[in-house]
C-alpha positions as CSV (number, residue, x, y, z in Angstrom):
1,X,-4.5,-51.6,98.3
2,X,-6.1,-54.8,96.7
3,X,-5.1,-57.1,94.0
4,X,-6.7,-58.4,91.3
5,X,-8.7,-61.6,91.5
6,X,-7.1,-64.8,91.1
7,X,-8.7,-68.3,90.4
8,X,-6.5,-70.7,92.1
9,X,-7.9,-74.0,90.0
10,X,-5.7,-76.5,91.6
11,X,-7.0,-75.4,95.4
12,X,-10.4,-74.4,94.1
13,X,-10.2,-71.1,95.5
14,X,-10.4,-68.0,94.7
15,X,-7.7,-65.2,95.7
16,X,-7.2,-62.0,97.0
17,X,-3.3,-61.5,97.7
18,X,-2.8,-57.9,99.9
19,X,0.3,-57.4,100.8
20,X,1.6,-60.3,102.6
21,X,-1.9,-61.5,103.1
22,X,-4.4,-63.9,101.5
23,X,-7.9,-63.6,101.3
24,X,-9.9,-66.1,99.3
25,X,-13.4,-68.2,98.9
26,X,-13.2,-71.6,98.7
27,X,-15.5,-73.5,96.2
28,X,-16.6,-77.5,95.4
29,X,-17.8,-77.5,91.3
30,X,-19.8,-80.0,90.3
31,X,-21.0,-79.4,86.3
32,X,-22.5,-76.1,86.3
33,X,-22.9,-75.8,90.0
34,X,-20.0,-74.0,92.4
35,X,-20.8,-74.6,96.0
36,X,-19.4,-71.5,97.5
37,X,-18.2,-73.2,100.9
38,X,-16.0,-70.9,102.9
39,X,-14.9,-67.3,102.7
40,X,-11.7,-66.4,105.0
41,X,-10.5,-63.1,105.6
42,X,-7.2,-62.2,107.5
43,X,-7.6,-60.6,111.1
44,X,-5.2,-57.8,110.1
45,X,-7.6,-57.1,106.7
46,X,-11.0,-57.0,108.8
47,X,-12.9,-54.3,108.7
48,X,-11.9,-52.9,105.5
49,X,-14.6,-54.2,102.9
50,X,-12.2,-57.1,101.4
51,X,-14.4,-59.9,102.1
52,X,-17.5,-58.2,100.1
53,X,-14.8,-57.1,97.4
54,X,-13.7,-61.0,97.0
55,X,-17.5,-62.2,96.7
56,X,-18.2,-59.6,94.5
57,X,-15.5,-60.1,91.9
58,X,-16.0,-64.0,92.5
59,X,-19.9,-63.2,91.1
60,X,-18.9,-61.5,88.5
61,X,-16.4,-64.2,87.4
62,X,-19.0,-67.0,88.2
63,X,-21.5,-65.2,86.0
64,X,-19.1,-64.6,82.8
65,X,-18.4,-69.1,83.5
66,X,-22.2,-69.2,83.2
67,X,-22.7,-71.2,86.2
68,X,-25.3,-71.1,88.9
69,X,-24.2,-70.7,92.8
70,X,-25.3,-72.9,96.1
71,X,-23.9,-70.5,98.5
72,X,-23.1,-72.8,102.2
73,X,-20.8,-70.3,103.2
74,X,-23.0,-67.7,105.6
75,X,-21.1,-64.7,104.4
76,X,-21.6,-64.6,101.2
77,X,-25.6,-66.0,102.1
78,X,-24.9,-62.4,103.7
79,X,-24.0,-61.0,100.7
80,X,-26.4,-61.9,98.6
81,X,-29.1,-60.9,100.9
82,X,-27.4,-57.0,101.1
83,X,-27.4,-57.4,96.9
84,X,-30.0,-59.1,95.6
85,X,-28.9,-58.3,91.8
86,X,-26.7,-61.6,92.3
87,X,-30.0,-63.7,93.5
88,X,-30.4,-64.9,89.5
89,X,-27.2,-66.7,89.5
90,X,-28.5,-69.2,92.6
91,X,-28.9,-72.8,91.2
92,X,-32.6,-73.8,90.8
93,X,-34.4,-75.0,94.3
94,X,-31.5,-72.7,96.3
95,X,-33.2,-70.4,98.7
96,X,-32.0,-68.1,100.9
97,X,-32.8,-68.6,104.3
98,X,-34.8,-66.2,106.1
């Protein structure tokens, strides 16, 4: 039902094309930091898991890039919470909020 994750450089997002939809996580990069800034799921895709799916595979690219994460978008501050095992990749002085 999903497709592969795409890094869209130009609109510094990442993709999740499903069907006719788009589901992606926009980013800001500055040096080794990505400011993870807004994650957007289609109302027709809710439910389904796709939105923990995207931030999941955007981790794991974001970890093989060797950069460190400030997360401002609250889902995937969500996310990380429900899986801490990303917590190392947050940029130095990021916390969590409680």
């Amino acid at each position: 039902m999903t497709s592969e994750l795409h890094h869209n450089k130009e609109k510094h997002q990442y993709e999740l094309h499903i069907k006719e939809h788009l589901a992606k996580l926009e980013y800001k990069q500055k040096e080794n930091k990505i400011y993870l800034t807004h994650t957007e799921v289609p109302k027709e895709l809710e439910g389904q898991g796709i939105g923990s799916k995207l931030v999941g595979a955007v981790l794991e690219d974001i970890e093989k890039r060797d950069l460190k994460i400030v997360p401002w978008c609250p889902f995937v501050v969500h996310y990380l919470k429900e899986h801490p095992q990303w917590q190392p990749l947050l940029a130095e002085n990021v916390k969590l909020p409680s």
